[in-house]
C-alpha positions in Angstrom: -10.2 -0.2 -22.5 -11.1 2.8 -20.3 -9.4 6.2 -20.8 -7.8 5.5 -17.0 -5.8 2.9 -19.5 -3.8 5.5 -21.2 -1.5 7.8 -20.8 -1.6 11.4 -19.4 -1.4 13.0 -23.0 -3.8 10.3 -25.2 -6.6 11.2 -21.7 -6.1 14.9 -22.7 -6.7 14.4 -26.4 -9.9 12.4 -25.5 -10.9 15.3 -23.3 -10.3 17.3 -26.3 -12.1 15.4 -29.0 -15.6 15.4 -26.2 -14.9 11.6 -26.2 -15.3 11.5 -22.2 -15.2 14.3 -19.7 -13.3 15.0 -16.3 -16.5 14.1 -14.6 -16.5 10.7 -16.4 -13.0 10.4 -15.5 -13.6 11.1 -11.8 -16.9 8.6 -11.7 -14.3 6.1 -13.2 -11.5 6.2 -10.9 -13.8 6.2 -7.9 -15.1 3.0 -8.9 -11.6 1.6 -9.4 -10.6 3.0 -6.1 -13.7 1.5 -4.4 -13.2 -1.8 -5.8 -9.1 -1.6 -5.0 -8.9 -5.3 -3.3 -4.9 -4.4 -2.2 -5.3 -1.8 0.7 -4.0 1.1 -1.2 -6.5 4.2 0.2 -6.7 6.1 4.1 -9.3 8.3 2.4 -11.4 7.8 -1.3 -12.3 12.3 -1.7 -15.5 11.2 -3.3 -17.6 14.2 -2.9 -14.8 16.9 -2.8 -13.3 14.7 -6.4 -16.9 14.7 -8.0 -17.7 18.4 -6.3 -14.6 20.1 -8.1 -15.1 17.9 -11.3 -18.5 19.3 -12.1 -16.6 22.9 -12.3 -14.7 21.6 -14.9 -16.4 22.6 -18.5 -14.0 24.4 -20.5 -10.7 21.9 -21.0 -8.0 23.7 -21.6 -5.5 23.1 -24.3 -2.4 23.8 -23.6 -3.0 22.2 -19.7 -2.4 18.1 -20.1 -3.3 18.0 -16.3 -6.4 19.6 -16.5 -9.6 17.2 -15.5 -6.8 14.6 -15.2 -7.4 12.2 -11.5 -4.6 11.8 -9.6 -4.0 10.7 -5.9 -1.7 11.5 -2.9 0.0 9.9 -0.8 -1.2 10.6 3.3 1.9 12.5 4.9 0.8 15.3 2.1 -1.5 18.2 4.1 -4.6 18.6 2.3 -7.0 20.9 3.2 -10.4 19.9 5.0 -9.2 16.2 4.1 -7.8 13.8 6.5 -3.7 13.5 7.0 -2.9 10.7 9.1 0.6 9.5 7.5 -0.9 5.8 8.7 -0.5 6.5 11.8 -2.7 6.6 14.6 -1.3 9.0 16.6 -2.5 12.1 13.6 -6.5 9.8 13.5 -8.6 12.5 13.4 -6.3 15.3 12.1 -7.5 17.4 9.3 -5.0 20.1 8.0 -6.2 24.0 7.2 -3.9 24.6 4.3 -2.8 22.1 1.0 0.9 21.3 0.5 2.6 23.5 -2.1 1.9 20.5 -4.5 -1.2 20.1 -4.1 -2.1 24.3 -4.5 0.0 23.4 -7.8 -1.8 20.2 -9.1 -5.5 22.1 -7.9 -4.5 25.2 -10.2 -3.6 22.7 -12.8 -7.0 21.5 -12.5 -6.0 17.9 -11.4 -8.4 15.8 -9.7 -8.2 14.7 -6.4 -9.3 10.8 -6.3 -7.6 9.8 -2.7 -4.9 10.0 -0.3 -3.1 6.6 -0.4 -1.5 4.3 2.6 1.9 4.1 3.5 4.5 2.9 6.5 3.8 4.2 9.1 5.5 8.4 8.9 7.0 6.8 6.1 9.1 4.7 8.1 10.2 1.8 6.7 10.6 -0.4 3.2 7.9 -2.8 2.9 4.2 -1.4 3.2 3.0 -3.4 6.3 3.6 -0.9 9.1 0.3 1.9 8.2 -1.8 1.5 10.5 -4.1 -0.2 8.3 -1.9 -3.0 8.3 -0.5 -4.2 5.2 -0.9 -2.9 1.5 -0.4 -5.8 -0.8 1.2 -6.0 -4.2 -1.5 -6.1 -6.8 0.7 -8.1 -9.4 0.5 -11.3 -6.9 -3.1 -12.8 -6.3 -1.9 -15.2 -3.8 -1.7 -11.9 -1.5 2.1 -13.0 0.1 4.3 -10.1 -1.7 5.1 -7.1 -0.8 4.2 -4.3 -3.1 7.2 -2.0 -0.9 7.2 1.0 0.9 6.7 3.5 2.4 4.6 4.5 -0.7 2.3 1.3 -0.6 -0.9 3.3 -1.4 0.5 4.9 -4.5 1.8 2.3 -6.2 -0.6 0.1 -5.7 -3.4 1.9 -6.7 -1.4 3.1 -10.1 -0.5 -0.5 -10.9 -4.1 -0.8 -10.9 -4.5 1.9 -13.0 -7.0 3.9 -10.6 -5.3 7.1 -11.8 -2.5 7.9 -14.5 0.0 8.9 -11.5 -0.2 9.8 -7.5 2.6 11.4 -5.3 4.3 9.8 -2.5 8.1 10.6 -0.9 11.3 9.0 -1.3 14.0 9.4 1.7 16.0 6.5 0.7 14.1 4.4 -2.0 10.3 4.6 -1.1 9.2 5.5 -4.3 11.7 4.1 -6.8 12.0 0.0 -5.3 7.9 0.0 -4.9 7.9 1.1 -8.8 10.5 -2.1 -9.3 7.9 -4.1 -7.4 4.9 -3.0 -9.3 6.1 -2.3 -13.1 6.2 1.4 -12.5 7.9 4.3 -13.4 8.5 5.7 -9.9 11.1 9.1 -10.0 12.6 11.4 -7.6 13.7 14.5 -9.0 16.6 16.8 -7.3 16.1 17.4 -3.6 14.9 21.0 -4.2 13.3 21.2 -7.2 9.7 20.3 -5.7 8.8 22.0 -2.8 8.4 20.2 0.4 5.9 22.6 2.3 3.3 20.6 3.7 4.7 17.1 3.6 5.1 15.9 7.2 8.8 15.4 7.6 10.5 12.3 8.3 14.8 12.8 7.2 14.4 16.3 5.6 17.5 16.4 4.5 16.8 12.9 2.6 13.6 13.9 1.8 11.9 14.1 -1.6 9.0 14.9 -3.3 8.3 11.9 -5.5 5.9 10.5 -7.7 4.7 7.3 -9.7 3.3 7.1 -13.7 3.4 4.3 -15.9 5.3 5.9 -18.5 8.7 8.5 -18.7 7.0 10.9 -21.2 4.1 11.1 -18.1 6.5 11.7 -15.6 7.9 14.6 -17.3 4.5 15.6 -17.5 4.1 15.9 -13.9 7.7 17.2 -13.1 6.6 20.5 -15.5 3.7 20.5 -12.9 4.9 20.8 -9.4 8.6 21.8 -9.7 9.4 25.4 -9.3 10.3 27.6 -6.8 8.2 28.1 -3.4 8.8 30.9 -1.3 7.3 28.4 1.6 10.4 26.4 1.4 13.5 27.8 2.1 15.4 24.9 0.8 13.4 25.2 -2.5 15.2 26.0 -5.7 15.0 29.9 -7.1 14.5 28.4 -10.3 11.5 28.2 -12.6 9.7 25.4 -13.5 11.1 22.7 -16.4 10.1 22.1 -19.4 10.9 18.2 -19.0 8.3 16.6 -21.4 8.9 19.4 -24.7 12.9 18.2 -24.1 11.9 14.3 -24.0 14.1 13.3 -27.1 16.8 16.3 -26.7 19.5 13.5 -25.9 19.9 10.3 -27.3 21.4 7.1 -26.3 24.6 7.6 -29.3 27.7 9.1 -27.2 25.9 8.6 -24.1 28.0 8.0 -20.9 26.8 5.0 -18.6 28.4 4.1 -15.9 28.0 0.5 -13.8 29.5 0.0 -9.9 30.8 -3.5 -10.4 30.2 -3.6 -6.4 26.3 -3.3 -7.1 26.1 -6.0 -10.1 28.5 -8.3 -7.8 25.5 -8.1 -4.9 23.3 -9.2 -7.3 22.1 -12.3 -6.8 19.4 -13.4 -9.3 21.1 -14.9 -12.0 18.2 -14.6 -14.5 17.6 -11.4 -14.0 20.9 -10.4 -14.2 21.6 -12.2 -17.5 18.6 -9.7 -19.1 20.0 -7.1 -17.4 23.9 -8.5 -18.9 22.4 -8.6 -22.3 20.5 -5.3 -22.0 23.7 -3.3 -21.5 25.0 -4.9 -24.9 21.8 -3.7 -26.7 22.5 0.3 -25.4 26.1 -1.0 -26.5 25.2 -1.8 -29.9 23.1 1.8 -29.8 26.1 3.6 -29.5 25.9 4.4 -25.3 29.4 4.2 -24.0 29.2 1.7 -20.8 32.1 2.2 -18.1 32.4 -0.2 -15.4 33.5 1.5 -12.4 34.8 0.6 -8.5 33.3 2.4 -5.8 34.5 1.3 -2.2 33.0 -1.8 -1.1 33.0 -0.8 2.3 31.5 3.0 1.4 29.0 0.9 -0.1 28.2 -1.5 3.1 28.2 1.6 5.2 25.1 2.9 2.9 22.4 1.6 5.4 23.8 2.4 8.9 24.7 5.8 7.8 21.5 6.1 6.7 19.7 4.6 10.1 21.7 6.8 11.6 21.2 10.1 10.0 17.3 9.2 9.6 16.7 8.2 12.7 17.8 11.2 14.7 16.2 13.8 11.9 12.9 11.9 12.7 12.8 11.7 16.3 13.6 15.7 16.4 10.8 16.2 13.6 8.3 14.1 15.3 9.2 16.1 18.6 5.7 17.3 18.1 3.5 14.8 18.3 2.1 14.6 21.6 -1.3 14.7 21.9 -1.8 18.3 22.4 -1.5 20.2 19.6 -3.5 17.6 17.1 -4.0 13.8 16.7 -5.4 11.4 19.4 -4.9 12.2 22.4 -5.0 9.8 25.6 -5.9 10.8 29.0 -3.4 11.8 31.9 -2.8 13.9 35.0 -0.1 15.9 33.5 1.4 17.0 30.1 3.8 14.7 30.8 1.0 11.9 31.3 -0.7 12.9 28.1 2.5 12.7 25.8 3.6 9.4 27.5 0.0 7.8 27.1 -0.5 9.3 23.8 2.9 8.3 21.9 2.8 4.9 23.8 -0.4 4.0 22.1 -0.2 6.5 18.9 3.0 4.9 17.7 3.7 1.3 16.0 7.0 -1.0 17.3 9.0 0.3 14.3 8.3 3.9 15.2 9.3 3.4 18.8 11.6 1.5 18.0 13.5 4.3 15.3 13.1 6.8 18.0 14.9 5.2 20.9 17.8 5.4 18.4 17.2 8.6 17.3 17.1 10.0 21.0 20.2 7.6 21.5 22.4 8.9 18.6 21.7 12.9 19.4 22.5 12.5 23.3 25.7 14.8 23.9 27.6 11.9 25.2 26.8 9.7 21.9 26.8 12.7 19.3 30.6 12.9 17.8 31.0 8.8 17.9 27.6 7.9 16.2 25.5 11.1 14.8 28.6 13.4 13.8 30.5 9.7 12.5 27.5 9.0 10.3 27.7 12.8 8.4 31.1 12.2 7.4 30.4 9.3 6.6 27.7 10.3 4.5 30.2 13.1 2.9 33.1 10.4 2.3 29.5 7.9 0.1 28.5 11.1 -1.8 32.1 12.8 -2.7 33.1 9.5 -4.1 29.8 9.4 -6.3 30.4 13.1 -7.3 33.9 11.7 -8.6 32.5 8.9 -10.4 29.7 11.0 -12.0 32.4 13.4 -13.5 32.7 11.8 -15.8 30.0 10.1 -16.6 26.6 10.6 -17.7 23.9 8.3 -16.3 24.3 5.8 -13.1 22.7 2.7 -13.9 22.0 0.0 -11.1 19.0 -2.9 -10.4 16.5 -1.1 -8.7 16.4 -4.2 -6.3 18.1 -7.5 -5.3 15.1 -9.5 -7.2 11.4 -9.2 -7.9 9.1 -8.0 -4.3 10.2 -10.9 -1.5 7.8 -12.8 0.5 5.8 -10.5 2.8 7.3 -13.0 6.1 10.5 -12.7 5.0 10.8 -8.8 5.2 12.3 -7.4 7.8 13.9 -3.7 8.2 16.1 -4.6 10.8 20.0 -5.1 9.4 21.5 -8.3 7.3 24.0 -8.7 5.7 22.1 -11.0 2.6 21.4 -7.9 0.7 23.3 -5.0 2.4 24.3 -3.8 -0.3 21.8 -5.0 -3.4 19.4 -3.5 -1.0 20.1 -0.2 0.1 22.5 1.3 -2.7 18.9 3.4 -4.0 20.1 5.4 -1.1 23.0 6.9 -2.9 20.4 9.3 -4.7 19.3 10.3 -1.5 22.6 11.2 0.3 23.9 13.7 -2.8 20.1 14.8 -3.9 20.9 13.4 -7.5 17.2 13.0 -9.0 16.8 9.1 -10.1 14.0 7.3 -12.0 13.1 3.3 -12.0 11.7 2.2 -14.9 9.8 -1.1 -15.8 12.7 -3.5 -17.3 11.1 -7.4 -16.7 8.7 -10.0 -15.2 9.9 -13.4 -13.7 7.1 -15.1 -12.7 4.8 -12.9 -13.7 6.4 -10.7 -11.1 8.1 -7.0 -12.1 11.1 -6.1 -12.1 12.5 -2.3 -12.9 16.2 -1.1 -13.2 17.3 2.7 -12.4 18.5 5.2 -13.9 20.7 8.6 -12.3 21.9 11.8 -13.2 23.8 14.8 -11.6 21.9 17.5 -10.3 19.6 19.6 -12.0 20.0 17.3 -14.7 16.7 16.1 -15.3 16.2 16.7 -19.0 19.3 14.0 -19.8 17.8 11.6 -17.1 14.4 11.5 -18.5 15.3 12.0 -22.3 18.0 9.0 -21.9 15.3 6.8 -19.9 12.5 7.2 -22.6 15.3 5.9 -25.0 15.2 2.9 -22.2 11.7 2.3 -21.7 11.3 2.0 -25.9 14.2 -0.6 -25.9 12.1 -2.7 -23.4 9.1 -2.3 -24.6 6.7 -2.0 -20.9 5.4 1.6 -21.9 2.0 1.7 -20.3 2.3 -1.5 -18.2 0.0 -1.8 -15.1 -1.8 -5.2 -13.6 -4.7 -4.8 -16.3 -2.8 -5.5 -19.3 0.7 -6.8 -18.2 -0.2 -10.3 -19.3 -0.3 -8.6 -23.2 2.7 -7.7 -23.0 4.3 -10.9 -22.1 2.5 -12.3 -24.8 4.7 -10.3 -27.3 7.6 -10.9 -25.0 7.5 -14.4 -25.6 
């Protein structure tokens, strides 16, 4: 097994103990990215990732990142590195200044393996829009799964265990359903307590720094890294960094408050998986957690996803405002500015992306604002006040973190149905009230993952990754990725 195998804290004790180096590492992971077979990488930073590993000599002890690989997903700004965000409308655009998270992980001493593909300006659910064309889920050979979106790259490539853990953004579940997809732990912390400078936005006010690893006690890890406050982001917590992974067992499961939306387990479909997930709840039972089934408003619920189109949409096409072939990206010829732009976004952007901004521009014309843009922020408002209420009194939210394992690549399709309207879309709840929410690995079926997720109220990150640890022992997938799954079935069965 190769140290890329472990977790964050057993690579640092290796580095430690002289068994293997951070330029070993960094050799390692290239090779891994180089022989990735599943479309995860835009960019592989071999000589700036070997270049800065050379400088590291010293490890220090008290650092778990340091000499540690990681990778990035592409709407990140990196420095004298190619930033595309999939999209070939930025080909050719190299950023002069690192996102506040990547300044963060670089004085941490973190390695910089890649930057990873995604949808297209992290558009869309499924990982077939990049401009690359379609990132493939590395659990399924047959190549005809998806491995989810928008952050493909990033969890495809830590499935594969090219690094311990890689960034990528969640605005309504693009981290936490491609971590259900691909046996990962995939969290978004509270909107605000990572700083968003330098990640291109798509729905800022849904945006969110997020992140995969294949364990809770490594995503704690991370958290400690890059949260904090920024004085580059206004809408930045003035709080100090956590200190997440020395409060991993500070709560326990005994006394602890879980609450189920008997809408969300009634849109679940797959009867096998929700007889584990049935039997599950009786194990936390039996381990003292208090489990409250709750009602939510079915039709709060169904209005999740337009709400969510809605609100999205518009932020995007304003955001995006900027690319038009004159500041940066690839420009195409014309007469006139006017010429240029028209050319340039006709050819930069995909059908999706057109397609998103037609409805943007529609919902944020005056005569269209109250009815549809305005409608959709109460709406909003109405979803996250009756959450707020439910979470009084609870402790932790726990839902499927998908209708089912990762669906047939032909039969995705972003556009709206009513099959899995809400089984589909509820991850969006997290986004809407900033509440930071983790999916953990909870099953295979057919030697496909599965993962369930977990919530907490705000700033409440401690509980939400102290209670999930608890989780992630009860199930038993600590440290799962496509290299070893098949072990752990073994002892399943």
């Amino acid at each position: 097994m190769s140290y890329l195998d472990l977790s964050i804290k057993d690579i640092h004790q290796a580095l430690l103990d002289k068994k293997t180096t951070p330029l070993e590492l960094t050799k390692e992971a290239l090779l891994r990215a180089h022989a990735d077979t599943c479309n995860s990488f835009e960019y592989i930073c071999e000589n700036e990732a070997l270049e800065f590993a050379k400088t590291l000599n010293d490890v220090e002890k008290d650092n778990l990142l340091y000499g540690i690989p990681y990778l990035l997903k592409d709407n990140f700004s990196t420095k004298d590195i190619p930033s595309c965000a999939s999209s070939n409308i930025l080909n050719g655009y190299i950023p002069i200044f690192d996102a506040t998270v990547v300044k963060k992980l670089k004085d941490k001493k973190a390695i910089l393996i890649g930057k990873t593909t995604m949808d297209e300006l992290a558009m869309g659910g499924s990982g077939t829009t990049g401009h690359k064309g379609i990132t493939y889920n590395p659990y399924d050979i047959s190549k005809t799964r998806l491995c989810g979106g928008s952050s493909c790259g990033s969890a495809a490539a830590v499935a594969q265990a090219v690094t311990p853990f890689a960034l990528g953004s969640d605005t309504g579940d693009s981290v936490r359903k491609p971590a259900s997809f691909n046996s990962l732990v995939g969290f978004k912390p509270t909107w605000g307590r990572i700083s968003r400078f330098g990640l291109f936005p798509f729905a800022p006010s849904l945006d969110h720094v997020a992140y995969f690893t294949r364990s809770v006690e490594d995503a704690a890890i991370v958290l400690d890294a890059i949260s904090g406050r920024d004085k580059s982001d206004s809408t930045c917590f003035d709080m100090d960094s956590t200190n997440s992974y020395e409060n991993l067992n500070k709560y326990n499961l005994n006394g602890c408050k879980i609450v189920i939306l008997n809408e969300i387990m009634d849109s679940f479909k797959d009867e096998q998986l929700k007889n584990k997930l049935n039997n599950f709840i009786e194990l936390l039972k039996s381990r003292g957690a208090i489990i409250n089934y709750v009602d939510f408003n079915k039709s709060l619920l169904e209005a999740i996803f337009p709400t969510y189109f809605v609100i999205s949409c518009a932020e995007a096409t304003s955001n995006n405002a900027n690319l038009d072939g004159i500041k940066f990206g690839d420009r195409k010829d014309g007469n006139t500015y006017q010429e240029v732009m028209i050319n340039t976004r006709t050819a930069g952007f995909s059908e999706l992306i057109k397609r998103r901004f037609v409805i943007g521009s529609f919902v944020l014309m005056s005569e269209n604002r109250e009815e549809l843009f305005i409608r959709a922020q109460k709406a909003r408002r109405l979803i996250v006040n009756r959450l707020n209420e439910i979470m009084k009194d609870n402790d932790i939210l726990l839902t499927p973190a998908a209708p089912s394992i990762s669906p047939k690549i032909k039969e995705s399709s972003d556009k709206l149905s009513d099959t899995y309207l809400i089984a589909d879309n509820h991850l969006a709840l997290e986004n809407f009230s900033g509440m930071p929410s983790i999916t953990i690995p909870f099953a295979f079926k057919d030697d496909m993952p599965f993962g369930i997720n977990l919530s907490s109220k705000i700033l409440q990150e401690d509980l939400l990754l102290s209670i999930s640890s608890k989780f992630e022992e009860l199930i038993g997938l600590k440290g799962v990725s496509v290299r070893n799954y098949k072990e752990y079935l073994k002892e399943e069965k």
